[in-house]
Residue frames as a rotation matrix with the C-alpha (Angstrom) as fourth column:
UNK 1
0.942 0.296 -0.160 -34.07
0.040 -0.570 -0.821 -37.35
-0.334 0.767 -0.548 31.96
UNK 2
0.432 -0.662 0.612 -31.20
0.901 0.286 -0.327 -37.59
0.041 0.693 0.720 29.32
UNK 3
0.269 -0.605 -0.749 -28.35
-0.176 -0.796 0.580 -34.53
-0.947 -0.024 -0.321 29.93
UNK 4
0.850 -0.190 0.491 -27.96
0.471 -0.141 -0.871 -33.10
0.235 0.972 -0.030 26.32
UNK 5
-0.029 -0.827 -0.562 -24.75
0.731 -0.401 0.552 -31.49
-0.681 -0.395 0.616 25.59
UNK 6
0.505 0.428 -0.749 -25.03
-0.226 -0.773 -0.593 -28.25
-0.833 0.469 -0.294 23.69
UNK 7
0.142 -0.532 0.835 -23.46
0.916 0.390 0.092 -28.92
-0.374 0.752 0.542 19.95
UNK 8
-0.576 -0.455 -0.679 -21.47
-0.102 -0.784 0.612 -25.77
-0.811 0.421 0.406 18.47
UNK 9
0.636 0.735 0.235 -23.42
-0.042 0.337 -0.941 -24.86
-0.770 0.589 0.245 15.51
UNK 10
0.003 -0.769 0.639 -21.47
0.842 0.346 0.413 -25.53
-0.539 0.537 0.649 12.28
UNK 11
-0.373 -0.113 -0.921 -20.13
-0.212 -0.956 0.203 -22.88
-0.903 0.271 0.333 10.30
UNK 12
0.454 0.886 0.096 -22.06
0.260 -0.028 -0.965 -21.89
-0.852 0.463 -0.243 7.35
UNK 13
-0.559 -0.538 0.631 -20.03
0.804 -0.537 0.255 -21.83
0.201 0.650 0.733 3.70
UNK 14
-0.671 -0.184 -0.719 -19.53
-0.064 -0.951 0.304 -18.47
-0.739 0.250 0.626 2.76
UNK 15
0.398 0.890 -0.220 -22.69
0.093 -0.278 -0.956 -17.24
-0.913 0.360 -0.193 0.66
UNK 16
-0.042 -0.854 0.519 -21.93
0.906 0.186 0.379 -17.25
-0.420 0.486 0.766 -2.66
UNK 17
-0.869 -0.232 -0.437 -20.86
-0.026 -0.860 0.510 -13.96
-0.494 0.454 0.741 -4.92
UNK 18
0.253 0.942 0.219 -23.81
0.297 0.140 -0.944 -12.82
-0.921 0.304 -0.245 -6.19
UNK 19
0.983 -0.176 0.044 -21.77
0.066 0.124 -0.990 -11.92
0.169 0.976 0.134 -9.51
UNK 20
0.418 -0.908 -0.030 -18.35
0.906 0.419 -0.066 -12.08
0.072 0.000 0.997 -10.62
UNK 21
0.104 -0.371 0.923 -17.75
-0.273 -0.903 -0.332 -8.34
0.956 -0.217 -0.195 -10.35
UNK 22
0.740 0.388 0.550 -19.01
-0.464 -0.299 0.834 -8.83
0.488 -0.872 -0.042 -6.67
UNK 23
0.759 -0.646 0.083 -16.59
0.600 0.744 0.293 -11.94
-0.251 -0.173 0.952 -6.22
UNK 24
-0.039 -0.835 0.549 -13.60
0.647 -0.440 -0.622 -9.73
0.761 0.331 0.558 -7.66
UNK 25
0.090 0.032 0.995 -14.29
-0.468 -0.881 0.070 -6.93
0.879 -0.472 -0.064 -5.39
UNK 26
0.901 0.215 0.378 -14.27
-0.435 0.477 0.764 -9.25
-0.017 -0.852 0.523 -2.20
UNK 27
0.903 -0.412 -0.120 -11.51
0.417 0.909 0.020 -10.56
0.101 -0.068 0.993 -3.24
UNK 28
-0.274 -0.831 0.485 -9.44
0.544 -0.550 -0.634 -7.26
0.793 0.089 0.602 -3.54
UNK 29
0.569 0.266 0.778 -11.05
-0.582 -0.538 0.609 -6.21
0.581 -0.800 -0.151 -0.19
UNK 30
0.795 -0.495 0.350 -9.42
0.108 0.683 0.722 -9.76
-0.597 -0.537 0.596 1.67
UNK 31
0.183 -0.880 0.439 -6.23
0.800 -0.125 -0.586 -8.95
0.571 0.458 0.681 -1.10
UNK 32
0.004 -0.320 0.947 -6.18
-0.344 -0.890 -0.300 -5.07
0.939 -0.325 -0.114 0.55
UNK 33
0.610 0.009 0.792 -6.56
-0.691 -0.482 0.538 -6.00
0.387 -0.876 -0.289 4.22
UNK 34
0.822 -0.553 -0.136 -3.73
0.561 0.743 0.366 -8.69
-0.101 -0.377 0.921 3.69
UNK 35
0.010 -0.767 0.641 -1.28
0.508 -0.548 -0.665 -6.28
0.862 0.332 0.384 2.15
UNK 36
0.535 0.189 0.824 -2.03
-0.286 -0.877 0.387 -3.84
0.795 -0.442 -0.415 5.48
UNK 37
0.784 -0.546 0.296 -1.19
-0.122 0.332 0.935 -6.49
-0.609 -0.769 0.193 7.85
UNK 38
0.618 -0.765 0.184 1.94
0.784 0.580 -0.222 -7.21
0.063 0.281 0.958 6.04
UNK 39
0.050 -0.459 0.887 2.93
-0.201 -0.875 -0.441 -3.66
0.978 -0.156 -0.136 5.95
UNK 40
0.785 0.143 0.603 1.94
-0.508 -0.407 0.759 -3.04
0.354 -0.902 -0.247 9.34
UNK 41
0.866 -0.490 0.099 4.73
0.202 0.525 0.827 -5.76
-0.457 -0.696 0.554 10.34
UNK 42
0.241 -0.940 0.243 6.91
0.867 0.095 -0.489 -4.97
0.437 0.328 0.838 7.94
UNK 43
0.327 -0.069 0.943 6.63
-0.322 -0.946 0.043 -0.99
0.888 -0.318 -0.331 9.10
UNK 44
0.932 -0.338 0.132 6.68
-0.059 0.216 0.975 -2.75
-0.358 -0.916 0.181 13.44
UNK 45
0.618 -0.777 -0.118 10.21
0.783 0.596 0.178 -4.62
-0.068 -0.203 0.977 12.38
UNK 46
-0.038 -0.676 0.736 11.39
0.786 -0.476 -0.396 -1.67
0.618 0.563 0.549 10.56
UNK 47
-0.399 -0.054 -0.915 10.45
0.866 -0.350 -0.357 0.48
-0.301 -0.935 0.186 13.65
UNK 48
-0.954 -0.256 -0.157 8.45
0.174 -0.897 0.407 3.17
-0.245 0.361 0.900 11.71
UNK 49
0.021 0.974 0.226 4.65
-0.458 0.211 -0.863 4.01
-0.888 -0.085 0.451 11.35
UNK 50
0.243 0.386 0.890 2.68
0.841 0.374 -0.392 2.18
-0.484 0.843 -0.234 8.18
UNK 51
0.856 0.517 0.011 2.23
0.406 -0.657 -0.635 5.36
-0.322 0.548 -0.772 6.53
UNK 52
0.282 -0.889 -0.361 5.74
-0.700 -0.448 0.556 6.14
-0.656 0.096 -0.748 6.66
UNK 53
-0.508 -0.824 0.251 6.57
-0.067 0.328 0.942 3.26
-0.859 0.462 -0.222 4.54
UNK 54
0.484 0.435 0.759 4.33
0.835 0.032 -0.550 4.20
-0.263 0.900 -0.348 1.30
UNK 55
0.958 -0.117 -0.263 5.76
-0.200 -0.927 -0.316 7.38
-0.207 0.355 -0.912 1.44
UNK 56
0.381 -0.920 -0.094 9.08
-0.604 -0.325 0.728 6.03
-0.700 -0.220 -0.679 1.52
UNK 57
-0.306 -0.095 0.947 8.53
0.559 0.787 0.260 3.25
-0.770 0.609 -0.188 -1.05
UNK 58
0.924 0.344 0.166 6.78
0.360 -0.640 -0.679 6.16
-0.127 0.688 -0.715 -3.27
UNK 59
0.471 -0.773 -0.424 10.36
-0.580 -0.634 0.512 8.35
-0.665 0.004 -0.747 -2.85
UNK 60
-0.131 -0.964 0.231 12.53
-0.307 0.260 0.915 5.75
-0.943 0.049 -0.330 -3.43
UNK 61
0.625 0.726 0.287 9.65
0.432 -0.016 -0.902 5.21
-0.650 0.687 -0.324 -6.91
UNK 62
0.615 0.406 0.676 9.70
0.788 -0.273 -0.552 7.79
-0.039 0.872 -0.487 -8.11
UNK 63
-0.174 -0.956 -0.237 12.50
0.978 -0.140 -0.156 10.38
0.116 -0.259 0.959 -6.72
UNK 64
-0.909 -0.058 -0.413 13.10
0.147 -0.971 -0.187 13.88
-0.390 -0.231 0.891 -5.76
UNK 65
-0.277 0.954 0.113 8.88
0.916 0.226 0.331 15.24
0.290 0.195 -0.937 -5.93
UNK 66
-0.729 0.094 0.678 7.24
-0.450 -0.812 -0.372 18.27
0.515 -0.577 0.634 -5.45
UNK 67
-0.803 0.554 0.219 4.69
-0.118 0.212 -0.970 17.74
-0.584 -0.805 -0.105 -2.05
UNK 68
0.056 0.912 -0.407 1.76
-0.892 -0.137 -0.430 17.82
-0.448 0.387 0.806 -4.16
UNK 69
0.207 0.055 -0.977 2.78
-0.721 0.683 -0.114 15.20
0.661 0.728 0.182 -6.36
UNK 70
-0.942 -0.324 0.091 3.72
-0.252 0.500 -0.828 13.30
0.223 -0.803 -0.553 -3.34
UNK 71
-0.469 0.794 0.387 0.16
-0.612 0.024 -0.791 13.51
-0.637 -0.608 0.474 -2.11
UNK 72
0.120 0.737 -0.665 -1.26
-0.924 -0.162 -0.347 12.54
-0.363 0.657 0.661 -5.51
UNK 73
-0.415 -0.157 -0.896 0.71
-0.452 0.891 0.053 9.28
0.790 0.427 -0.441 -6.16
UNK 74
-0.987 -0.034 -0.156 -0.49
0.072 0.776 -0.627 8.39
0.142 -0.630 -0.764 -2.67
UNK 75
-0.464 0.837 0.290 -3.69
0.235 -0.200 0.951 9.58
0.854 0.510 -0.104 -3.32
UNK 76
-0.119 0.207 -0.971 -4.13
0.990 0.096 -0.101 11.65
0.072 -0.974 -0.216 -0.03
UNK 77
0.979 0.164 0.124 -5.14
0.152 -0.984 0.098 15.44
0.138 -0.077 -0.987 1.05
UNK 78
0.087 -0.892 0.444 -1.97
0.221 -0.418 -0.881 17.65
0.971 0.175 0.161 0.45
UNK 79
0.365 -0.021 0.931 -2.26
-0.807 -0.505 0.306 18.10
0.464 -0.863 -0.201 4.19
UNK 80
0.905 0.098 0.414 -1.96
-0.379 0.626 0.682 14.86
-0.192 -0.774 0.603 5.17
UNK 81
0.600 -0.758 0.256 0.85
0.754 0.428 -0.498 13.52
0.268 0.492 0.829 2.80
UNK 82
0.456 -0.453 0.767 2.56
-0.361 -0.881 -0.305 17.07
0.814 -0.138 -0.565 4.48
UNK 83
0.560 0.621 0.549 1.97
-0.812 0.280 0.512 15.55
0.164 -0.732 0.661 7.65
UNK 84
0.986 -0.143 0.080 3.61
0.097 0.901 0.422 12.62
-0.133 -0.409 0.903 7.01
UNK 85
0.420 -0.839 0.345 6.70
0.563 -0.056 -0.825 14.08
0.712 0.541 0.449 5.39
UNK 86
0.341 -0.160 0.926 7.21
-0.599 -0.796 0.083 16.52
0.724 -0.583 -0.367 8.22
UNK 87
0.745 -0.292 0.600 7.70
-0.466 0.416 0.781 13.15
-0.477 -0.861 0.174 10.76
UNK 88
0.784 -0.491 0.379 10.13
0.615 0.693 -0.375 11.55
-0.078 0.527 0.846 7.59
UNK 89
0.290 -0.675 0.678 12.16
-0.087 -0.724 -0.684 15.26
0.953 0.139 -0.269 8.19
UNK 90
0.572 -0.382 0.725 12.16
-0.737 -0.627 0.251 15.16
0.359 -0.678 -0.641 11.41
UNK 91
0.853 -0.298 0.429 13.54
0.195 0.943 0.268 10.71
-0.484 -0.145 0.863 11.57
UNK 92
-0.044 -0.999 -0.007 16.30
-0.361 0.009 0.933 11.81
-0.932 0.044 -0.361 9.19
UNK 93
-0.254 0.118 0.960 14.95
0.630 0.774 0.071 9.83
-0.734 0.622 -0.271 6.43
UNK 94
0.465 0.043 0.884 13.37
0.663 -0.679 -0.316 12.85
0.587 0.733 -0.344 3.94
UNK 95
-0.755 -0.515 -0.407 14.30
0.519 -0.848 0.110 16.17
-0.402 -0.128 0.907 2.82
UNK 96
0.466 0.731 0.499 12.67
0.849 -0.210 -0.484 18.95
-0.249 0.649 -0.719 1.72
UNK 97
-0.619 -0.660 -0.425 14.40
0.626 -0.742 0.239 21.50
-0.473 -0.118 0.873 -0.42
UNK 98
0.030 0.460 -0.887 13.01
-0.202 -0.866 -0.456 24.99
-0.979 0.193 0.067 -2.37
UNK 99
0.374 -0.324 0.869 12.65
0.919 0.258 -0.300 25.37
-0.127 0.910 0.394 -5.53
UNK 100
-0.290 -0.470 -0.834 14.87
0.286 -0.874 0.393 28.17
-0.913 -0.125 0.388 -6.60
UNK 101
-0.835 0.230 0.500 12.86
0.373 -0.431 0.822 29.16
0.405 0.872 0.274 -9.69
UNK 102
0.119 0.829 0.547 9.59
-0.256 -0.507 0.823 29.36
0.959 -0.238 0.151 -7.23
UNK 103
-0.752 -0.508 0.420 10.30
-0.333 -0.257 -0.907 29.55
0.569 -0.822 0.024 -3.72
UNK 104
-0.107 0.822 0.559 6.81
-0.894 0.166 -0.416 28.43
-0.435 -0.545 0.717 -2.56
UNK 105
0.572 0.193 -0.797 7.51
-0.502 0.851 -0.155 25.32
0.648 0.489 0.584 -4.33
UNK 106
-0.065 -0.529 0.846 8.96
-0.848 0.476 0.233 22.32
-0.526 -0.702 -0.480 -2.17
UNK 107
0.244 -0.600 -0.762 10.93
-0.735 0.398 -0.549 19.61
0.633 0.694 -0.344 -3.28
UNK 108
0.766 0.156 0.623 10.56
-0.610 0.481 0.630 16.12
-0.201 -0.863 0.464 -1.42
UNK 109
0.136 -0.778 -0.613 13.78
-0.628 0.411 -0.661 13.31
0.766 0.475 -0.433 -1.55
UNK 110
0.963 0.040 -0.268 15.02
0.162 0.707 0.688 10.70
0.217 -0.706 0.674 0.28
UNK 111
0.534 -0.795 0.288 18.16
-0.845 -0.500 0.189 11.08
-0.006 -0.344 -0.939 2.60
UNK 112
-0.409 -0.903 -0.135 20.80
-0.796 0.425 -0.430 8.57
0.446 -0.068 -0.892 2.98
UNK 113
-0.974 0.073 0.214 19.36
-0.088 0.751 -0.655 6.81
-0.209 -0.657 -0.725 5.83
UNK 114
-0.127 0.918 -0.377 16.07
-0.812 -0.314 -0.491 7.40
-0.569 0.244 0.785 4.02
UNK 115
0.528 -0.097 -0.843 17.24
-0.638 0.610 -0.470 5.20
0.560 0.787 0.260 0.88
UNK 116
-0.883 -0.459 0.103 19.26
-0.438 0.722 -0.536 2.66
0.172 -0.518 -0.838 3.73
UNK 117
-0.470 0.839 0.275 15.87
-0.557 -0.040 -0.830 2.40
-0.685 -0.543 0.486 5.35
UNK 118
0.470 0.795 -0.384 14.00
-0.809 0.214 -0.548 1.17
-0.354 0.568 0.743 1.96
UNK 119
-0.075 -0.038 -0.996 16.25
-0.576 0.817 0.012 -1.29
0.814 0.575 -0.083 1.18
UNK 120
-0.953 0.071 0.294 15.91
-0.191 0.613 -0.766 -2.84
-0.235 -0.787 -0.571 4.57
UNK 121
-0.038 0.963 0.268 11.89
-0.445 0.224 -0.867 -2.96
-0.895 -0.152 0.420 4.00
UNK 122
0.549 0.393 -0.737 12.29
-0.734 0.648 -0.201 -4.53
0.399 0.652 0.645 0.17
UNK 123
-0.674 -0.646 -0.358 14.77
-0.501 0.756 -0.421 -7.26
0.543 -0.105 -0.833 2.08
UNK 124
-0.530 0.692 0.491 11.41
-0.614 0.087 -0.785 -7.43
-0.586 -0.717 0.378 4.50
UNK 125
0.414 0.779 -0.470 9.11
-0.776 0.033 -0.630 -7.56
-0.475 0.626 0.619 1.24
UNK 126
-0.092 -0.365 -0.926 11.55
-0.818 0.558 -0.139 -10.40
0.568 0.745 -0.350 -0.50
UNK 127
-0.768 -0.542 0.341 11.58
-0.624 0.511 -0.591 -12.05
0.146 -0.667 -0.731 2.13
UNK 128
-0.119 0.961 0.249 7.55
-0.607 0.128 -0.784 -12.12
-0.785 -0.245 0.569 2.72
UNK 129
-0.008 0.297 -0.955 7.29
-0.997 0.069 0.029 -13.00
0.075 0.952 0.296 -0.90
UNK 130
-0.280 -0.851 -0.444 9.68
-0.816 0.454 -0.357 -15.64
0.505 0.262 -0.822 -0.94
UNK 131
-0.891 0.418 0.177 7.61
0.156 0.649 -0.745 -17.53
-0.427 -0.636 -0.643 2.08
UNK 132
-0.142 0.938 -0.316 4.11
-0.481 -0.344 -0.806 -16.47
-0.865 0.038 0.500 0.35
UNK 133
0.690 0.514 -0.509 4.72
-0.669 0.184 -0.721 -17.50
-0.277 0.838 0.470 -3.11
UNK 134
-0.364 -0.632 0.684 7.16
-0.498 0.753 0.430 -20.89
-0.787 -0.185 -0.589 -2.57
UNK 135
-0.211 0.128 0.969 4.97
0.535 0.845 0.005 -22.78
-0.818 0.519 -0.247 -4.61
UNK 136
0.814 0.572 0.102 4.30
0.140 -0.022 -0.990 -20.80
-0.564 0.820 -0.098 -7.50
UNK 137
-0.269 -0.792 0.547 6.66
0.942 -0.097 0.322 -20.37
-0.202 0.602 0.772 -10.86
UNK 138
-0.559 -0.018 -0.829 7.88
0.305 -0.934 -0.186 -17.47
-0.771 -0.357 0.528 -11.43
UNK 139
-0.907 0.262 0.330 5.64
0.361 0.077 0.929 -17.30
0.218 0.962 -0.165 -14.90
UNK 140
0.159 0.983 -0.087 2.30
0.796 -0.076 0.601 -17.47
0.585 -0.165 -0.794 -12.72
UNK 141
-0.183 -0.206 -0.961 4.01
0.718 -0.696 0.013 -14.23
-0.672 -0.688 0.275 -10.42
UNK 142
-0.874 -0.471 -0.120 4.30
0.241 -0.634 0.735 -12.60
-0.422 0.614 0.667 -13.53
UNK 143
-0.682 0.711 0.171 1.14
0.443 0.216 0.870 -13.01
0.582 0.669 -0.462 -14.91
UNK 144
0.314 0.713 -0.626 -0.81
0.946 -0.181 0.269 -12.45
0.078 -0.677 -0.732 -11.59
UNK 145
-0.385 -0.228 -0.894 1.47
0.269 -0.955 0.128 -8.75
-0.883 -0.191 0.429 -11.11
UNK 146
-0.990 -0.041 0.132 -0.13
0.127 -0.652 0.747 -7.97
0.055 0.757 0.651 -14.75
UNK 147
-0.186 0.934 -0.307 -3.48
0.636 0.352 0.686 -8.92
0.749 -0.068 -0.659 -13.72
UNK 148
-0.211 -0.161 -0.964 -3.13
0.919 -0.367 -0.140 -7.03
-0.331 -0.916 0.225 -10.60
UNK 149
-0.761 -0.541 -0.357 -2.07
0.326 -0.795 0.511 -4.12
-0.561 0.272 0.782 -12.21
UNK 150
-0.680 0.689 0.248 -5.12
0.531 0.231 0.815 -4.36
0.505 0.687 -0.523 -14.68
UNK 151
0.205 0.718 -0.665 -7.36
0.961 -0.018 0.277 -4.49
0.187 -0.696 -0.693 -12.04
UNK 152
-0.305 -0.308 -0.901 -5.46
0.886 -0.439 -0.150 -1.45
-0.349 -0.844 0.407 -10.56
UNK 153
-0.970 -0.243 0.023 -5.35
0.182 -0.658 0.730 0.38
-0.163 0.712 0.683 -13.43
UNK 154
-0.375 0.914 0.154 -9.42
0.542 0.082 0.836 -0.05
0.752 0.397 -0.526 -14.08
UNK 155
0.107 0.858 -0.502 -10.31
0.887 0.145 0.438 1.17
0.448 -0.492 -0.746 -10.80
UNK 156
-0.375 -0.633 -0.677 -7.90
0.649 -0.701 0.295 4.19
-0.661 -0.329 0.674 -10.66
UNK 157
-0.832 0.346 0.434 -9.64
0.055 -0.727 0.684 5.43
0.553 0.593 0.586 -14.20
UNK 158
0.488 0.865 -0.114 -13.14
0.659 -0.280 0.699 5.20
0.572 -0.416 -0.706 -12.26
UNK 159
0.197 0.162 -0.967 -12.05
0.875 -0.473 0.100 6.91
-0.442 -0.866 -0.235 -9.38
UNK 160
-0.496 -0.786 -0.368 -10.52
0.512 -0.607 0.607 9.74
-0.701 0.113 0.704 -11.52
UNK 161
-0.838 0.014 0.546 -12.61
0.477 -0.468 0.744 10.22
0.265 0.884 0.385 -14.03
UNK 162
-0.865 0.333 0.375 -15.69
-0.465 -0.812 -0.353 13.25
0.187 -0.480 0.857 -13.51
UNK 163
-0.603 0.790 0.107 -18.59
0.533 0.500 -0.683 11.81
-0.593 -0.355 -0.723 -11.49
UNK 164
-0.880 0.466 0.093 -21.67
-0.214 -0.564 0.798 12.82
0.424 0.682 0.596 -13.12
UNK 165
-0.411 0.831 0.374 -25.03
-0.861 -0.220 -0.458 13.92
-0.298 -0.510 0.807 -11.38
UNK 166
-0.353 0.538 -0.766 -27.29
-0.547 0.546 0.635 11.01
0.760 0.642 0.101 -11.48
């Protein structure tokens, strides 16, 4: 009797999008869980959690914040976006000061080594680029960051705007 040898089965293409919304959305799901790993290493080199470097790329944004707005640009519970500022007070890297008109207001910033710190992670992020997008001109970078941005902008008015029963 003939010895068969088992045969790996072959991988199946990828099903196609069942519409082009669906295809867009897949594609900013495999677009979002590259960006994470890239943080995540840029955050390992830079010796600081992930979460610490949105908050610190948001600071260095948008400057001196009250906590709330902090939470909102990162679109997180005002607890959590506390949370993270409390470990960026205690690294050295934020501040938080009063406000001296309301005293129960708080006032987030970046320290010294706070704003040292972010340019070390965009020297990370130029770098990444710089090996990611070798072959393109800088025309098609441009074009794709407005597209992006599109995209971003469309799915930021859904989330935001008032659900309605249905």
């Amino acid at each position: 009797m003939p010895v068969t040898t088992p045969v790996a089965p072959a991988t199946a293409p990828p099903a196609p999008d069942p519409s082009p919304a669906a295809g867009l959305i897949r594609a900013l799901d495999e677009l979002a869980r590259a960006q994470r790993e890239s943080a995540v290493r840029i955050a390992r080199d830079l010796d600081i959690p992930r979460s610490s470097f949105g908050l610190l790329r948001t600071l260095q944004r948008c400057g001196p914040v009250p906590l709330g707005d902090v939470a909102a640009r990162l679109r997180v519970d005002l607890s959590v976006a506390s949370r993270q500022v409390s470990h960026l007070v205690e690294a050295g890297l934020v501040r938080r000061t009063v406000d001296d008109d309301d005293r129960r207001a708080r006032t987030v910033e970046l320290t010294d080594a706070g704003r040292r710190l972010v340019l070390r992670a965009y020297d990370h992020i130029d770098a990444l680029a710089a090996t990611t997008f070798a072959e393109w001109r800088e025309d098609e970078i441009v074009e794709a960051t407005r597209q992006i941005e599109r995209v971003a902008a469309a799915v930021v008015a859904v989330h935001d705007a008032p659900r309605t029963a249905g």
